[in-house]
SERO-109760 format. One line per field, with one value per residue: chain; residue number from 1; x, y, z of N, C-alpha, C in turn; residue in three letters. Coordinates in steps of 0.1 Angstrom, whole numbers, plus 2048, in hexadecimal, padded with zeros to 3 digits. Last residue first. Example, Ala and Ser with C-alpha at 12.3 -4.5 7.8 and 13.67 -1.06 7.14 Angstrom:
BEGIN
c	A, A
k	2, 1
n.x	880, 884
n.y	7EA, 7C7
n.z	847, 84E
ca.x	889, 87B
ca.y	7F5, 7D3
ca.z	847, 84E
c.x	881, 884
c.y	800, 7DF
c.z	84F, 84E
r	SER, ALA
//
This chain:
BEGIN
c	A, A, A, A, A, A, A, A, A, A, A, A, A, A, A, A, A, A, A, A, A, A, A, A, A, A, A, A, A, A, A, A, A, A, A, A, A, A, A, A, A, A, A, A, A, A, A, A, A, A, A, A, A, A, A, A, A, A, A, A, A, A, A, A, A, A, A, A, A, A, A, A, A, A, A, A, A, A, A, A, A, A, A, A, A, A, A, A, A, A, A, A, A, A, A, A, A, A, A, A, A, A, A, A, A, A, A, A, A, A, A, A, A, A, A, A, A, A, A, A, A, A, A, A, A, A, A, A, A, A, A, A, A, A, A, A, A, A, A, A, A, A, A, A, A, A, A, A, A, A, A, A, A, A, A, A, A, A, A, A, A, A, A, A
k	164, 163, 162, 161, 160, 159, 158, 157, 156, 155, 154, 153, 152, 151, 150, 149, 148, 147, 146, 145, 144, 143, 142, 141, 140, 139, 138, 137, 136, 135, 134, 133, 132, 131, 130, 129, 128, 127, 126, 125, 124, 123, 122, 121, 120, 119, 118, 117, 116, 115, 114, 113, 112, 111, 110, 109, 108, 107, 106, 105, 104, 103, 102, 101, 100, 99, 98, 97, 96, 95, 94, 93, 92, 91, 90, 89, 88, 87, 86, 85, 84, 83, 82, 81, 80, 79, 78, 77, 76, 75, 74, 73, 72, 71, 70, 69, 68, 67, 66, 65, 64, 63, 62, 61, 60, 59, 58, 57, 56, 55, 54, 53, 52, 51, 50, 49, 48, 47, 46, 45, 44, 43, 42, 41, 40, 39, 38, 37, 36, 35, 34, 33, 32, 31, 30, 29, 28, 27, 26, 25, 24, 23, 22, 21, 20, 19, 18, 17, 16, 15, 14, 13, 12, 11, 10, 9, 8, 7, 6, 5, 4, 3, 2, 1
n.x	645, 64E, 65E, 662, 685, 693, 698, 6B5, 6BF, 6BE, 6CA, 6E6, 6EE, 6E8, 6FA, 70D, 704, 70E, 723, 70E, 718, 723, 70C, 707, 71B, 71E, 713, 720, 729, 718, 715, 703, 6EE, 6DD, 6E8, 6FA, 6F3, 6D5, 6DF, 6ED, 6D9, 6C8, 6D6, 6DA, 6C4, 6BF, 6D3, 6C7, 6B4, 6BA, 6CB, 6BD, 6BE, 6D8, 6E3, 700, 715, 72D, 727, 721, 734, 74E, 75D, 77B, 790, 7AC, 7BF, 7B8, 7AB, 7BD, 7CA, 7C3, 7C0, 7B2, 7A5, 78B, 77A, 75F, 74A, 738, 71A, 70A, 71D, 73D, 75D, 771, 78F, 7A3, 7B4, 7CC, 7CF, 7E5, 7E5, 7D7, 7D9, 7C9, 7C6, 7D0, 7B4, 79A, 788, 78F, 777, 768, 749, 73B, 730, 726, 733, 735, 729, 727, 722, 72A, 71E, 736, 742, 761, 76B, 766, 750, 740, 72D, 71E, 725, 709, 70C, 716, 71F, 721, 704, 6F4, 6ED, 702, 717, 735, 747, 753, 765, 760, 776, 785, 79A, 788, 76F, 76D, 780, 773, 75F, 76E, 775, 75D, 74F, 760, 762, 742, 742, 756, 742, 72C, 73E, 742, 72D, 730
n.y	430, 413, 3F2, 3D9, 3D9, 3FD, 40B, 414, 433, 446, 45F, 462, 468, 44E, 43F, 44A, 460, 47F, 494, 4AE, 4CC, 4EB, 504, 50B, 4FE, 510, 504, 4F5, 505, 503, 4F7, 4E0, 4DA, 4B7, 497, 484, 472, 46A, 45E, 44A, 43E, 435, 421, 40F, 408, 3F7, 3E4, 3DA, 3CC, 3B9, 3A8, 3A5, 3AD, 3BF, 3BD, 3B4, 3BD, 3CF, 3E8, 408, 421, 42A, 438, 43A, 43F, 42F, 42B, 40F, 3F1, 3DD, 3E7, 400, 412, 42B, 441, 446, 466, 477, 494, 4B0, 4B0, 4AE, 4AA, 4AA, 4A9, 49A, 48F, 470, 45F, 443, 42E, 434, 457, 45E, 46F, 476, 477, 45C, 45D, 46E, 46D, 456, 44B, 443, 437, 429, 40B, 3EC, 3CC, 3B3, 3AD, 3CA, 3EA, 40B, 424, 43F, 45B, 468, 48A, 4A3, 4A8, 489, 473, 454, 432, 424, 409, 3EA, 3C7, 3AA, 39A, 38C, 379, 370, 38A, 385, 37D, 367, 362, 353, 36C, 382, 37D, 371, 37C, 396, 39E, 39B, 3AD, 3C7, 3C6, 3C5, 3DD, 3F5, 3EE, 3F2, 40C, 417, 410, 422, 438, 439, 41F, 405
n.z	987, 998, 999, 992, 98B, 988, 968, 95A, 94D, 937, 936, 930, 94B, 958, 94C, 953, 973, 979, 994, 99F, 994, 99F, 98D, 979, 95C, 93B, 91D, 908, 8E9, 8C8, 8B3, 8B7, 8D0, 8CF, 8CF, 8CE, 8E5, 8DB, 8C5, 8D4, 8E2, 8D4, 8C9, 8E3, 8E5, 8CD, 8D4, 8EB, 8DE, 8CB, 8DC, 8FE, 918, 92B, 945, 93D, 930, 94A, 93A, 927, 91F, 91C, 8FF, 8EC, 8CF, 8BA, 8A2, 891, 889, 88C, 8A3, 8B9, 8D2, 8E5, 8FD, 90F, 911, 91F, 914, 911, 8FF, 8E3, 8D1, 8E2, 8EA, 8FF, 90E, 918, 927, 919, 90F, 8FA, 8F6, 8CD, 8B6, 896, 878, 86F, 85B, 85F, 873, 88E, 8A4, 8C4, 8D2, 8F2, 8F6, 902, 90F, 909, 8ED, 8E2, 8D0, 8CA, 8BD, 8AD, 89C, 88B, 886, 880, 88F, 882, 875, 885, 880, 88E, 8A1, 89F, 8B3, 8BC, 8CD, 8EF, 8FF, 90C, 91A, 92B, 93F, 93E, 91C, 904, 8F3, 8F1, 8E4, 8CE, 8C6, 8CB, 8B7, 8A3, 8AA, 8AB, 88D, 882, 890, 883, 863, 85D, 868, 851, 839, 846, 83F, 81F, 813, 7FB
ca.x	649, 646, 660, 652, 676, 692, 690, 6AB, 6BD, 6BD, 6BA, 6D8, 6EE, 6DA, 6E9, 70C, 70C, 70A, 71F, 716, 710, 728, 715, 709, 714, 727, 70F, 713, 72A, 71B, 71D, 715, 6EE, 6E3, 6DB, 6F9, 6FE, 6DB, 6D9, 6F6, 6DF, 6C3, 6D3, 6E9, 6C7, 6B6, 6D4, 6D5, 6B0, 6B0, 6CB, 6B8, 6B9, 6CB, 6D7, 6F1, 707, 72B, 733, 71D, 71F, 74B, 758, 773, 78A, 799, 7BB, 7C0, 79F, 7AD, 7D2, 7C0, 7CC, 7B8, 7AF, 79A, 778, 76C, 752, 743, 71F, 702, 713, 731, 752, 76D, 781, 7A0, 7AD, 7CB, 7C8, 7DD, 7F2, 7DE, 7DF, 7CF, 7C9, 7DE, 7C0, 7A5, 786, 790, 77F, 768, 758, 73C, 73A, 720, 738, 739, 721, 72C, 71B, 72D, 720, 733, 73E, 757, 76B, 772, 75B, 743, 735, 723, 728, 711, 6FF, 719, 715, 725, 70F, 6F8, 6E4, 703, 710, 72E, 73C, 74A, 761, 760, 76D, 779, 79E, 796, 773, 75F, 784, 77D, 75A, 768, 77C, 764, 746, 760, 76E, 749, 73B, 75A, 752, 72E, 733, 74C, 732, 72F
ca.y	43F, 41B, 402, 3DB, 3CE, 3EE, 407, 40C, 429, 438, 45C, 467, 46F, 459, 43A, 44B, 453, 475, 48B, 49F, 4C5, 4DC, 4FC, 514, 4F8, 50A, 50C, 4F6, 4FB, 50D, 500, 4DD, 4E3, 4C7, 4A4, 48D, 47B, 475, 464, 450, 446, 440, 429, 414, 414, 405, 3EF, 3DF, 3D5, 3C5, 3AD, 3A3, 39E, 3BA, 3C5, 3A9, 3C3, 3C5, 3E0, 3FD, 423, 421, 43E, 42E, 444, 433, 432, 415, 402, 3DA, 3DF, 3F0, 40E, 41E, 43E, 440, 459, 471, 485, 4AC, 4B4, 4A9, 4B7, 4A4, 4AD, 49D, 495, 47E, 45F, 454, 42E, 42A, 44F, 463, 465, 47D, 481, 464, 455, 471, 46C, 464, 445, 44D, 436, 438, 413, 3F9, 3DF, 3B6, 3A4, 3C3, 3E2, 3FF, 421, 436, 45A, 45E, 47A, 49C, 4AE, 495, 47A, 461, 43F, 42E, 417, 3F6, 3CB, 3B8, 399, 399, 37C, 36B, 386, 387, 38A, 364, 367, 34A, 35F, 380, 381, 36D, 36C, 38A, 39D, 394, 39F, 3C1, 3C9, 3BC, 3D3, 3F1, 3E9, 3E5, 403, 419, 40C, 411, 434, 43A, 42D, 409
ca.z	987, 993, 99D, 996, 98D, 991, 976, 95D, 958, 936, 93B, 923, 940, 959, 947, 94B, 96D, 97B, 982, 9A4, 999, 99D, 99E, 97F, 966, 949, 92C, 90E, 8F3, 8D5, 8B0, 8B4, 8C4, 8D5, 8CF, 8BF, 8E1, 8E8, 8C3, 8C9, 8E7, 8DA, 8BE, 8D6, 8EF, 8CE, 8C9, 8EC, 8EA, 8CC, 8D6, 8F1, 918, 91E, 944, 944, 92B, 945, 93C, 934, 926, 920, 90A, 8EE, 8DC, 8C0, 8AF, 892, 88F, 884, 892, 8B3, 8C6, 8E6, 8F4, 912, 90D, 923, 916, 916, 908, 8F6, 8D3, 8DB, 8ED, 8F2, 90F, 90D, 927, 921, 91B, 8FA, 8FB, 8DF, 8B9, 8A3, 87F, 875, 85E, 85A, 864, 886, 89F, 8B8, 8CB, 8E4, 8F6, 8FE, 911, 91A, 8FB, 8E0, 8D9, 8C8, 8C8, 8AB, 8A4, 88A, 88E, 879, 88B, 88C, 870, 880, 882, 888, 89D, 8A2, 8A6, 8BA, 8C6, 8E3, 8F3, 903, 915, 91F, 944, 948, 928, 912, 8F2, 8FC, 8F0, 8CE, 8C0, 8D3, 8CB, 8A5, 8A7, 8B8, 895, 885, 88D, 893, 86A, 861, 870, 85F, 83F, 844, 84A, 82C, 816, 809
c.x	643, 648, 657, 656, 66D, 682, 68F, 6A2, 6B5, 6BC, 6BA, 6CE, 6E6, 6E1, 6E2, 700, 70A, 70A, 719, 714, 717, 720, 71B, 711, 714, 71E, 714, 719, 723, 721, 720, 71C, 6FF, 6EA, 6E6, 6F0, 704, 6E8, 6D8, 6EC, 6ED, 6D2, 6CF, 6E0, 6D6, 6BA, 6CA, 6D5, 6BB, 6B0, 6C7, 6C6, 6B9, 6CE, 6CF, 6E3, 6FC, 71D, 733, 723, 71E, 73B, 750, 76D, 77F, 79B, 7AD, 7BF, 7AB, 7AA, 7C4, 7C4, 7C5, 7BF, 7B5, 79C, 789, 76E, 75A, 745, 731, 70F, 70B, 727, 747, 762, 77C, 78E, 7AA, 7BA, 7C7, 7DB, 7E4, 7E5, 7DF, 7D1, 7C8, 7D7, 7CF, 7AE, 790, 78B, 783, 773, 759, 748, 738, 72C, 72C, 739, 72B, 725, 720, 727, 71E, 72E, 734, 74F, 761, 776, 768, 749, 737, 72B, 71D, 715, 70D, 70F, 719, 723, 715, 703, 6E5, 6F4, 706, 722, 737, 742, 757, 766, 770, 76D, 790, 792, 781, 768, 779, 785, 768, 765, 776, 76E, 754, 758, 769, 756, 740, 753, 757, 73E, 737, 74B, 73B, 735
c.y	446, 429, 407, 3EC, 3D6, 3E6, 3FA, 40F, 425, 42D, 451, 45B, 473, 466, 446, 445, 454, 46C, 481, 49B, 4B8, 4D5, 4EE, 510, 503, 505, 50A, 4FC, 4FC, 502, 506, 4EB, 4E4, 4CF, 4AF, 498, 486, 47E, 46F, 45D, 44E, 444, 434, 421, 418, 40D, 3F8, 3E9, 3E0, 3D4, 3BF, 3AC, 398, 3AE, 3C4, 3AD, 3B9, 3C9, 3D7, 3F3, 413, 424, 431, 435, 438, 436, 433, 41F, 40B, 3EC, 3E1, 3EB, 402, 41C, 430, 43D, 455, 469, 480, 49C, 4AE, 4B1, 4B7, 4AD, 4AE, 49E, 496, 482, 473, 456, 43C, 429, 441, 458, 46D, 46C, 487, 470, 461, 468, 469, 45D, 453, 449, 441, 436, 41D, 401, 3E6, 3C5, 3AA, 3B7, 3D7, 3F5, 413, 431, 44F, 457, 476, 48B, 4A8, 49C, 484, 469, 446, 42A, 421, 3FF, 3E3, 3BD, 3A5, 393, 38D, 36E, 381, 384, 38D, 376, 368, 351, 358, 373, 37F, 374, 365, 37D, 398, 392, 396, 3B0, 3BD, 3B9, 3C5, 3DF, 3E9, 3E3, 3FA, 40D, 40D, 40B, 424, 434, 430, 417
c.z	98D, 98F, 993, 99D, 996, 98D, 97B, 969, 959, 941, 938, 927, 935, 951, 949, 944, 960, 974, 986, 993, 99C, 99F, 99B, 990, 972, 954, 93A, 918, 900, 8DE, 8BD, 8B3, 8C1, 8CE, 8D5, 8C5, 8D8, 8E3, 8CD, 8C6, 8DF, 8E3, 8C6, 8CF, 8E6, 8D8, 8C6, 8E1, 8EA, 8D7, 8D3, 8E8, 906, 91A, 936, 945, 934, 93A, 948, 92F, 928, 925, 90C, 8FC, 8E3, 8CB, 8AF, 8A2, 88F, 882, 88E, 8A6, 8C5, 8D9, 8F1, 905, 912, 919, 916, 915, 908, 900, 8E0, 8DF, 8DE, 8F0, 907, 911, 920, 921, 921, 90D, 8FC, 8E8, 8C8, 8A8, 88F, 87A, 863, 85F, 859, 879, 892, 8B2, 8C5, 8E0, 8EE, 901, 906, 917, 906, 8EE, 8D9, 8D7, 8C8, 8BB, 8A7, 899, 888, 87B, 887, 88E, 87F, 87C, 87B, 881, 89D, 89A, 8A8, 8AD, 8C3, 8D6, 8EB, 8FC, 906, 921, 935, 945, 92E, 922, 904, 8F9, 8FC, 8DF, 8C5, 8CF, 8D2, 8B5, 8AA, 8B4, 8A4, 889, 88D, 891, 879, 865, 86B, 868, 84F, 840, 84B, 83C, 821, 80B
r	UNK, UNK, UNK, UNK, UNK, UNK, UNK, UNK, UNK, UNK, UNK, UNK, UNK, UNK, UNK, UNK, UNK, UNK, UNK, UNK, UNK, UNK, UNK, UNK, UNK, UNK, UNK, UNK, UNK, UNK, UNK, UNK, UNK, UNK, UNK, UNK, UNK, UNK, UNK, UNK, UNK, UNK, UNK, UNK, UNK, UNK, UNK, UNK, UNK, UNK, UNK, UNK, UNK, UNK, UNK, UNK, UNK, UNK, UNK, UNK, UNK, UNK, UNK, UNK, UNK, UNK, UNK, UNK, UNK, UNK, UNK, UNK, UNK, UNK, UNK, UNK, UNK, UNK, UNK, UNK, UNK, UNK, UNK, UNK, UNK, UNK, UNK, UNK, UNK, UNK, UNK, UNK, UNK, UNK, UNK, UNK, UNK, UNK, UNK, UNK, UNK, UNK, UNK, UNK, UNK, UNK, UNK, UNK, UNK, UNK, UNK, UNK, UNK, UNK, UNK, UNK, UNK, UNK, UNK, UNK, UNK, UNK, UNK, UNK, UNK, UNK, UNK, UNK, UNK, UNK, UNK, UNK, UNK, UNK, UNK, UNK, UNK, UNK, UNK, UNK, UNK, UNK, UNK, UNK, UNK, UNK, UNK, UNK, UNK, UNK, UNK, UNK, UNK, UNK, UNK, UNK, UNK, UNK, UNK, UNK, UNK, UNK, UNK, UNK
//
């Protein structure tokens, strides 16, 4: 197994082990996902992963390098990706050591499948990788309003029987 796949299975059982212990027979799971991860990527020096579990879809990042950075567990860090700028919260885990952790949806009741979850996992690891890594993107000519993180990378659902 390659670095990669190492990485994917420590998040993979990492989280499995927190589906089995701290979030077993919580009321906001869903019971037609399991935790499962698209990635990593390689990324300046990070590992850039988007973990899917029955209560959260999440951007991870986790270093390449054991020890090469450490922040306060729940600070909240920026970091920026070829798509753009991202918040993530900082966390600690015995299993995963320091991770970053950016939150895209929580509770999941919006997928009905497996399937489903890990093709918007893949398009949207794939969002977050587009764009060009060497330049930083383009200051905004006016504050725009932020917007959420579905209409980030254009994933918002449409309401029952809404039309385009």
């Amino acid at each position: 197994m390659d670095e990669a796949g190492t990485i994917a299975a420590r998040l993979t059982a990492a989280f499995r082990a927190i589906a089995d212990t701290r979030m077993k027979d919580v009321p906001i799971l869903n019971s037609a996902l399991a935790v499962d991860c698209v990635g990593p990527v390689a990324w300046q020096g990070d590992w850039l992963a988007v973990v899917v579990t029955p209560w959260f879809m999440n951007l991870m990042l986790l270093p390449q390098t054991p020890g090469a950075w450490h922040h306060a567990q729940g600070s909240t860090v920026e970091r920026m990706l070829p798509s753009g700028s991202y918040a993530f919260v900082a966390g600690e885990d015995e299993q995963l050591g320091p991770s970053l952790s950016c939150s895209l949806f929580s509770p999941m009741f919006d997928f009905t499948s497996q399937d489903e979850a890990m093709a918007l996992a893949r398009d949207i690891l794939a969002a977050a990788m587009a764009g060009d890594e060497t330049e930083a993107p383009p200051p905004p000519a006016a504050a725009p309003e932020k917007p959420s993180r579905r209409a980030l990378f254009g994933l918002g659902r449409k309401a029952a029987g809404e039309t385009a």
